[in-house]
BADREN-675542 format. One line per field, with one value per residue: residue number from 1; residue in three letters; x, y, z of N, C-alpha, C in turn. Coordinates in steps of 0.02 Angstrom, whole numbers, plus 50000, padded with zeros to 5 digits. Atoms other than C-alpha are relative to their C-alpha. Layout:
kedren	(NUM / ...)
dodren	(ALA / ...)
n_xx	(X / ...)
n_yy	(Y / ...)
n_zz	(Z / ...)
ca_xx	(X / ...)
ca_yy	(Y / ...)
ca_zz	(Z / ...)
c_xx	(X / ...)
c_yy	(Y / ...)
c_zz	(Z / ...)
// end
This chain:
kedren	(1 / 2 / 3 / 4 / 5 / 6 / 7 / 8 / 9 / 10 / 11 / 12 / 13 / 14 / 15 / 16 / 17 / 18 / 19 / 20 / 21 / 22 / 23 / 24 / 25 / 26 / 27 / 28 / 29 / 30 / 31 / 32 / 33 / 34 / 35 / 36 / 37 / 38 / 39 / 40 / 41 / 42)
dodren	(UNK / UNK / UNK / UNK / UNK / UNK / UNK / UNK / UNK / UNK / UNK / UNK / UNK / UNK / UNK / UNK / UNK / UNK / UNK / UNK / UNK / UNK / UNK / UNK / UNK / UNK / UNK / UNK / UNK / UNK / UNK / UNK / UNK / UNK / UNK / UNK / UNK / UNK / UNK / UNK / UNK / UNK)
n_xx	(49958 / 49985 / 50032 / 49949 / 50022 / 50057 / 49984 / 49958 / 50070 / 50043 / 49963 / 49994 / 50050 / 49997 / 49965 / 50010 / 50047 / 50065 / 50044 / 50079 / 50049 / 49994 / 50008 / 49926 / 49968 / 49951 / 50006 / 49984 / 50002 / 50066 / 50033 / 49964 / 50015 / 50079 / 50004 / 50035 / 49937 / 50013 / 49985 / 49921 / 49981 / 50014)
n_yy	(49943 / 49955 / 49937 / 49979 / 50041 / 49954 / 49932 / 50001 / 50021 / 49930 / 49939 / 50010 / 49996 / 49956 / 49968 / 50044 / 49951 / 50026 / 49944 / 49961 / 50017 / 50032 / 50072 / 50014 / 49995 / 50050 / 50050 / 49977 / 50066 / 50070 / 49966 / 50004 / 49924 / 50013 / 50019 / 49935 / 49977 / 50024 / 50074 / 49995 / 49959 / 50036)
n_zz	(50015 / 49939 / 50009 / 50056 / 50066 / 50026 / 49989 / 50067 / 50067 / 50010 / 50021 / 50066 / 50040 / 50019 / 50069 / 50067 / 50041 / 49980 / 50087 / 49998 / 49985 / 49919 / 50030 / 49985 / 50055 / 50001 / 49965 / 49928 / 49946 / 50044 / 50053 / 50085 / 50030 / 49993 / 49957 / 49981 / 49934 / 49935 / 50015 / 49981 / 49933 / 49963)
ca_xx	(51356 / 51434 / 51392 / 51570 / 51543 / 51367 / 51445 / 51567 / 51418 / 51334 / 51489 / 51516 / 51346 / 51390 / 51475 / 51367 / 51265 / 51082 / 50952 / 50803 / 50704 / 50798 / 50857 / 51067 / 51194 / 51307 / 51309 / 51319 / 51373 / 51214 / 51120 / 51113 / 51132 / 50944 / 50902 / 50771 / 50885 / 50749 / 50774 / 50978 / 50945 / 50813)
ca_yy	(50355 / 50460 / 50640 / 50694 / 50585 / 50684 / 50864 / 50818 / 50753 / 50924 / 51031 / 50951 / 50963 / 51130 / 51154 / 51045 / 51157 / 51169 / 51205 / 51298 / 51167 / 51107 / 50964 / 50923 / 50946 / 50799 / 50644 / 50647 / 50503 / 50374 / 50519 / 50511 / 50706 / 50757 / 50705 / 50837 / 50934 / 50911 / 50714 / 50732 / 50848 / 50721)
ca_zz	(51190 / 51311 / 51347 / 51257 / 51106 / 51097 / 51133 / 50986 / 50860 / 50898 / 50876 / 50708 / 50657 / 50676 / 50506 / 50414 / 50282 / 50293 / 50129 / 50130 / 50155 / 50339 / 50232 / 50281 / 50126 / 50156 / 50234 / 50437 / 50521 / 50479 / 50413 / 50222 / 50123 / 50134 / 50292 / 50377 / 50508 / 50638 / 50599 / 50669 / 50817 / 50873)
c_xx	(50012 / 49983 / 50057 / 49995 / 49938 / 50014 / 50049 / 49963 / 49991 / 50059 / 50024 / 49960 / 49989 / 50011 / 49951 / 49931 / 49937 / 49953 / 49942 / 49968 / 50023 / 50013 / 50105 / 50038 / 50050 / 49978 / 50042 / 49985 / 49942 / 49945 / 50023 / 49986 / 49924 / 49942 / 49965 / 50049 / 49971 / 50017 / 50066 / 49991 / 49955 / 50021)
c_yy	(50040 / 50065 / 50070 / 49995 / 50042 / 50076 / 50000 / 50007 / 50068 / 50049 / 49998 / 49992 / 50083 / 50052 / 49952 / 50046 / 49947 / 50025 / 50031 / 49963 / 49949 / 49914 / 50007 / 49997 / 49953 / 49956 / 50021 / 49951 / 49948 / 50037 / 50009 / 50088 / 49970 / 49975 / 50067 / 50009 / 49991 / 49927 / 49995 / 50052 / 49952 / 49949)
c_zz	(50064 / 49979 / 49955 / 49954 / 49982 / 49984 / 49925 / 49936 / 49988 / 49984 / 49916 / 49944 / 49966 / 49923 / 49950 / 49970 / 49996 / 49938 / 50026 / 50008 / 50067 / 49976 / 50014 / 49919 / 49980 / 50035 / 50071 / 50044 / 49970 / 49985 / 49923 / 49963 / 49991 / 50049 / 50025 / 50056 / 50072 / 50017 / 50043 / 50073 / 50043 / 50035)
// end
């Protein structure tokens, strides 16, 4: 991946709702909804 392609990921992770328990609300790229949010920034 390039360092654009990454800067994009993260700006569109931006909008993706987060629950109380740091768990993702939709599916995100090859994360499936429910996915711990530290899990996707790693």
């Amino acid at each position: 991946m390039t360092l654009a392609e990454l800067e994009k990921m993260w700006t569109e992770f931006s909008n993706i709702s987060i629950n109380s328990d740091d768990e993702i609300e939709e599916d995100f790229y090859w994360w499936e909804k429910g996915a711990y949010r530290f899990e996707v920034w790693h």
